[in-house]
N, C-alpha and C positions, 0 to 999 in steps of 0.2 A: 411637385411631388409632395405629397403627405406622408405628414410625421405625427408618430403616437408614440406617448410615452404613460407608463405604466405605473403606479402611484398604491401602494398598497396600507393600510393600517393596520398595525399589529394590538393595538390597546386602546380602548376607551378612556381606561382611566387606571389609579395606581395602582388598583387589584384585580385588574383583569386577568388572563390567562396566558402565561410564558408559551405555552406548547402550543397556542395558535399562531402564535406571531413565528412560531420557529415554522411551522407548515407553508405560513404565507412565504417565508424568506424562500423555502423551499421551492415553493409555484410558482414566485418572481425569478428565480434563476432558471425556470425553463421555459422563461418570455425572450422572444426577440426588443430589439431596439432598448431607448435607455430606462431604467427603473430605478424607484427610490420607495423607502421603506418609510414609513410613520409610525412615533409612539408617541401617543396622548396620555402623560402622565400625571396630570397639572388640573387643582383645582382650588374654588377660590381659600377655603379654609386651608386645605394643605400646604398653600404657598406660607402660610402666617407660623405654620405650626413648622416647617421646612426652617424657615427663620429663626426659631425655638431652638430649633436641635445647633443650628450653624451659632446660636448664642456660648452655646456651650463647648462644642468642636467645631475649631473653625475647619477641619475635615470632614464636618455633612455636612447636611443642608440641602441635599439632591434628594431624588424621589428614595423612599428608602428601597422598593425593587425595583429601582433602574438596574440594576445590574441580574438582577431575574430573567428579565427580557432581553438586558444587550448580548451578555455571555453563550447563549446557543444560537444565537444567529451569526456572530462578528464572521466564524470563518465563514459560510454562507456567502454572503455581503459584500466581504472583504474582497472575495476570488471573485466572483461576477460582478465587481465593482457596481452595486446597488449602494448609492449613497442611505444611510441612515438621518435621519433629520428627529429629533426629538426635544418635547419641554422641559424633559424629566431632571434638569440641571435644576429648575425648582430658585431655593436660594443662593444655591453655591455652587455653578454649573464647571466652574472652575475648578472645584476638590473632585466633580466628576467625571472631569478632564486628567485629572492628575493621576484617578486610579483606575482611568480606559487605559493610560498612557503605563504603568505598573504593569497588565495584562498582556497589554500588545507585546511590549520590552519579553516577557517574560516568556511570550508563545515566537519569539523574534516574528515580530510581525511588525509591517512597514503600514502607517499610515497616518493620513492628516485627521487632526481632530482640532475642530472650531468650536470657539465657545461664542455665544452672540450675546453681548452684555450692554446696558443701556436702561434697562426696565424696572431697575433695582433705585430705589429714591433716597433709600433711607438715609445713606449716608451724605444726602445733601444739606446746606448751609442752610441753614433756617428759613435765611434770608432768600433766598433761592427760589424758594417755595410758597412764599407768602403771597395771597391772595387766589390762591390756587387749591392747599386744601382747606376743610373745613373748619372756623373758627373757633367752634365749640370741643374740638379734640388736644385734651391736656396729652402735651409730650412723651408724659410717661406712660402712657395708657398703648403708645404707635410699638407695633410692634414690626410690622412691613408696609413698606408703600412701595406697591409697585405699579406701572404703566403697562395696558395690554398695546405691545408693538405689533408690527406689520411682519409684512415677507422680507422686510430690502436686506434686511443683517442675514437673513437664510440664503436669498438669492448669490449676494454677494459671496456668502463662504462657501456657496457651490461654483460658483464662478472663478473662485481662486484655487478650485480642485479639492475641497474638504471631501473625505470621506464618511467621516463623524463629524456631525452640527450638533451641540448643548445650546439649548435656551432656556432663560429662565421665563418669566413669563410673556412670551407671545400670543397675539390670539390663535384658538384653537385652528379654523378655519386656515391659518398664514404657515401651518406646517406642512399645506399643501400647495399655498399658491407659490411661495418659494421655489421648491420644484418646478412650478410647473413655467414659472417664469423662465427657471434654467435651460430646461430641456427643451422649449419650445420657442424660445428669444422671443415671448412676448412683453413690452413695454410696463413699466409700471404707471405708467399715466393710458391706455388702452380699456378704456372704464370697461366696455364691454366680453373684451377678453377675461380683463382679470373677474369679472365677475361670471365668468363659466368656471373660472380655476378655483374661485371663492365660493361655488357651491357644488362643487367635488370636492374643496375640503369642510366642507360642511356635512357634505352626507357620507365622508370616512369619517370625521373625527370621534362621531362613539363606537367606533368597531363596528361589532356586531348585533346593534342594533339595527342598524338596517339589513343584516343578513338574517332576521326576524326573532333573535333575542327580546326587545325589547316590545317585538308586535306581538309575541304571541300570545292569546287566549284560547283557551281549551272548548272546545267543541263551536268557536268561532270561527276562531284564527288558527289554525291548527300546525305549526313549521315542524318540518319532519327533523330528528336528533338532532335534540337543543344540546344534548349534553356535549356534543362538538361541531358546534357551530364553525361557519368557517369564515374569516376576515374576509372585509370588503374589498374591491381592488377597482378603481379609476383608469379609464381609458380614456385619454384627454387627447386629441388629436390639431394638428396643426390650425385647421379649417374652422377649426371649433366647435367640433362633436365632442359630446361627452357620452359615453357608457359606463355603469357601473356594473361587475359582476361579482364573483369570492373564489376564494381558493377553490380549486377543483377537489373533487372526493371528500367534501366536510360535510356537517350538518346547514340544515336552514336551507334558506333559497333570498333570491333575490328577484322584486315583482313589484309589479305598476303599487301595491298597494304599500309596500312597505318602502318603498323608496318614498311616494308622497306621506308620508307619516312623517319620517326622518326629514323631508323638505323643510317642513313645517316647526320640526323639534324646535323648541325655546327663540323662536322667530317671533317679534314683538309684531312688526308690522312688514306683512310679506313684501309690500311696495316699496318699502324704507329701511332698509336691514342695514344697522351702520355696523360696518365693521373698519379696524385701520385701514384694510386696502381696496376697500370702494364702497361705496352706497348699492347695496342691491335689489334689485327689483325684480321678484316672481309675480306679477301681474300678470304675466303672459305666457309664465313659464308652463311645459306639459312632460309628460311623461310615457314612454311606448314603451313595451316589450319588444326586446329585440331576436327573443332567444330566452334557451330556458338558464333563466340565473343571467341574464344580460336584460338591463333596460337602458335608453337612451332618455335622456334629458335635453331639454332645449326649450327655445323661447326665452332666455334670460337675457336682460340687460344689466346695464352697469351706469351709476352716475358718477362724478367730482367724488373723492373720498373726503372725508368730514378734514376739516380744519381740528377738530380736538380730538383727545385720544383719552379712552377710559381710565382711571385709577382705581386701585383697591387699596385702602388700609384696613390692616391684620390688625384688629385692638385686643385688649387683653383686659382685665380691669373686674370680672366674674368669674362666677363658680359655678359650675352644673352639676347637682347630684340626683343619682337616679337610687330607685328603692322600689323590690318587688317582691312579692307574698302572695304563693300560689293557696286556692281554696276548691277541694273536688268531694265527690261525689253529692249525697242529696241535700239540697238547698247549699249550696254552691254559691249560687248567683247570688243570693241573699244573704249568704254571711260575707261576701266580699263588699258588696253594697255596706252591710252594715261595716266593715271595716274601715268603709272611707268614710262613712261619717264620723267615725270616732278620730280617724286623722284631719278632718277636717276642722273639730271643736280642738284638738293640740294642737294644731298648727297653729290657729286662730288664739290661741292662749298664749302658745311660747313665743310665737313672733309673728303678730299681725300683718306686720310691714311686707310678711311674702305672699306671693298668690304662688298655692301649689296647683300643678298641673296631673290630675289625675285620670289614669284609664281604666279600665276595664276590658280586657284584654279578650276580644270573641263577643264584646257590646256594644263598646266604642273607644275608638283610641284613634284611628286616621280620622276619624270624622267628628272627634270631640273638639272641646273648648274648654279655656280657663274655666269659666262660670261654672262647665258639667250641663247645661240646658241641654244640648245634645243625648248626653250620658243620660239624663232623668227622665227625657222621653222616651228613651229606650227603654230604660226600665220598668216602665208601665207595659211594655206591649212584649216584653218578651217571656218567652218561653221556656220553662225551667231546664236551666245548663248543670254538668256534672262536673267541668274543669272551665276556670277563669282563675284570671293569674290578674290581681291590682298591680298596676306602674305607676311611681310617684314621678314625677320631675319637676327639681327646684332653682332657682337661678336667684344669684343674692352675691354682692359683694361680701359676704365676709365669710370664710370659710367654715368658723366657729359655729355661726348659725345652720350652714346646712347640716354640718356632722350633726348637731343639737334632732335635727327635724329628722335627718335618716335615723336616728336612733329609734326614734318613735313608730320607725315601721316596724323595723326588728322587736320591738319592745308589743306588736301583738301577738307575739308567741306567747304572751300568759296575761295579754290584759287586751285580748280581742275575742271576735270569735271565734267555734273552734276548730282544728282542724286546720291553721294555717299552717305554711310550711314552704321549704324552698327559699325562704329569704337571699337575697342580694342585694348588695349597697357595692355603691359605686360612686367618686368625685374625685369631679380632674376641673384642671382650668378650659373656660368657657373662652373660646375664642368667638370674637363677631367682627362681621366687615361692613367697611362702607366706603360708598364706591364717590368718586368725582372728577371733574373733567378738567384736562391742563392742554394748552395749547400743543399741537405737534412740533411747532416750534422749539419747545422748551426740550425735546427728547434727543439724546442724541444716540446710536446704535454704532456700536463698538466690534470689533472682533478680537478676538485673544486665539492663539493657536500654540498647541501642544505636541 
């Protein structure tokens, strides 16, 4: 007999949309067989910046709207026992555990809540650590290191009846295969099982991009009411079918074309896809329509999952400041051109040592460069504009200096050309990552329960 179990995503990412993932809870409770719920709330900078805040109270450090999206679904969830399985525990999935558990207490409401802990490095012995991350990172600059884990700590807290699962950083992908290991008692060594459950959560884990958020182009790609897109939902079956479809009555659709997009999404090498819980391979992989809003997936294999497991350290150590000076009506384009060259000789004057990064906002700015070589070909060939807005951004260890250079945008209000206006300055600390690889070995996956 066949079994299917039902796997739905409520979030792409920290700011996605609360009221879809309450619709999807909604659509899961009038599924037969077992269901589980996903929120992808986790990413690389947020985990460092998550860290930041847990410096300060050690009561955050979780996503800051995890509780956006768990609070209108819990009853939902809770009474159709749909397990919840989410990242959104971030740094301190444990203060996010404490204040599910504050809620539940407070709605008297009964239930298990799993924290999956193991991923978190920082607080390791030095020694511990040595030869593993990189050598050239002075101490004080580490602000998080953490390890992308597997499904086993998900599996497992489903398997000891967790209704709530917190993780802090797992791979994105492993908040589905968990599940699907539960529900379906597939092995964790089954290369080519888990890699059908490893690319159903690959093509939930940004929402509703695959439900054509993310596909659509206007007068190409055309998805009908983006404005309420409806989350994706996995149908993962014993036998090892997969079909993907969305919440019933939303926007968007689901289709041979926008599932093979999402296939593809930030896949280095479709033959070689490491992830913690298996090596995958879409070589062979194809895509049908099954149905309107249903496509089937197939043709996947699975290899040996890699012996090492990814790191990210959150560094700190930089400043970013931005600076912007809109200029409109006639010759526009040319008083803003000449704006930046006049921030180009002060910049160049007050502190060499920076290379500022400037746009031209409606000329070039996703397709510019340091240099501006970009920016300066365009400006030969374009056609005169009546609103462009200059963006500065500067990046410098020392504070002093940036406020010094933002000033100097602000300061073409009476020593630029005319007609500037709108100014805004902005500088916060630069957070950057860098990634490296420590044996599986070294990791060990934890459960805490509340």
């Amino acid at each position: 007999m066949t079994t299917t179990i039902h796997i739905g995503c409520g979030a792409g990412f920290a700011n996605d949309r609360p009221d879809a993932a309450r619709r999807l809870a909604e659509d899961l409770a009038q599924r037969a067989g077992q269901r589980y719920l996903i929120l992808e709330l986790l990413a690389e900078r947020t985990l460092a910046e998550a860290q930041l805040r847990k410096d300060v109270d050690p009561d955050a450090g979780y996503s800051t709207r995890l509780f956006d999206f768990l609070e209108p679904i819990l009853e939902t969830c809770l009474s159709q026992r749909i397990p919840i399985v989410t990242n959104g525990g971030a740094a301190n999935p444990q203060a996010a555990a404490r204040r599910l558990r504050d809620i539940l207490d407070a709605r008297q409401r009964e239930a298990r809540i799993a924290c999956v802990l193991g991923d978190d490095l920082r607080g390791r012995e030095p020694d511990a650590l040595h030869g593993w991350l990189p050598d050239d990172v002075a101490g004080d600059r580490v602000v998080s290191v953490n390890v992308y884990t597997g499904a086993d700590g998900i599996a497992m807290a489903l398997a000891e009846g967790a209704d709530v699962v917190i993780c802090g950083r797992v791979a994105d992908p492993s908040l589905a295969v968990g599940p699907v290991r539960h529900g379906l008692g597939w092995a964790a060594d089954d290369w080519d099982k888990i890699a059908i459950a490893t690319v159903a959560g690959h093509l939930l884990e940004c929402c509703t991009q695959v439900t054509g958020g993310y596909f659509a182009h206007p007068g190409i790609k055309d998805v009908p009411d983006l404005a309420n897109l409806g989350c994706p939902i996995a149908e993962i079956s014993s036998d090892g079918s997969l079909v993907l479809t969305k919440t019933a009555t939303s926007g968007g659709f689901v289709t041979e074309r926008t599932v093979r997009e999402q296939l593809l999404y930030e896949v280095h090498d479709p033959r070689c896809y490491l992830t913690p819980d298996v090596m995958l391979d879409l070589g062979s992989a194809w895509v049908r329509q099954a149905g309107k809003d249903r496509v089937a997936i197939g043709g996947i294999t699975g290899h040996r999952r890699p012996d090492q497991l990814k790191g990210l350290l959150g560094l700190r150590g930089l400043w970013f400041g931005e600076g912007e000076i809109s200029y409109a009506g006639p010759a526009a384009l040319e008083r803003a051109a000449l704006a930046r060259q006049i921030l180009l000789q002060r910049f160049d004057l007050l502190a060499p040592q920076v290379q500022p990064w400037i746009d031209l906002s409606g000329v070039a700015s996703l397709f510019n460069d340091h240099a501006g070589l970009y920016l300066n070909q365009q400006l030969e060939q374009m056609q005169p504009l009546q609103d462009v807005r200059l963006r500065v951004g500067l990046v410098h260890d020392e504070r002093g200096v940036i406020d010094v250079l933002l000033a100097e945008v602000e300061s073409l209000y009476t020593n630029g050309p005319a007609g500037g206006g709108g100014v805004r300055r902005h500088i916060a600390e630069s957070i950057t990552t860098q990634a490296f690889l420590i044996p599986r070995t070294q990791i060990q996956t934890e459960l805490e329960w509340y």
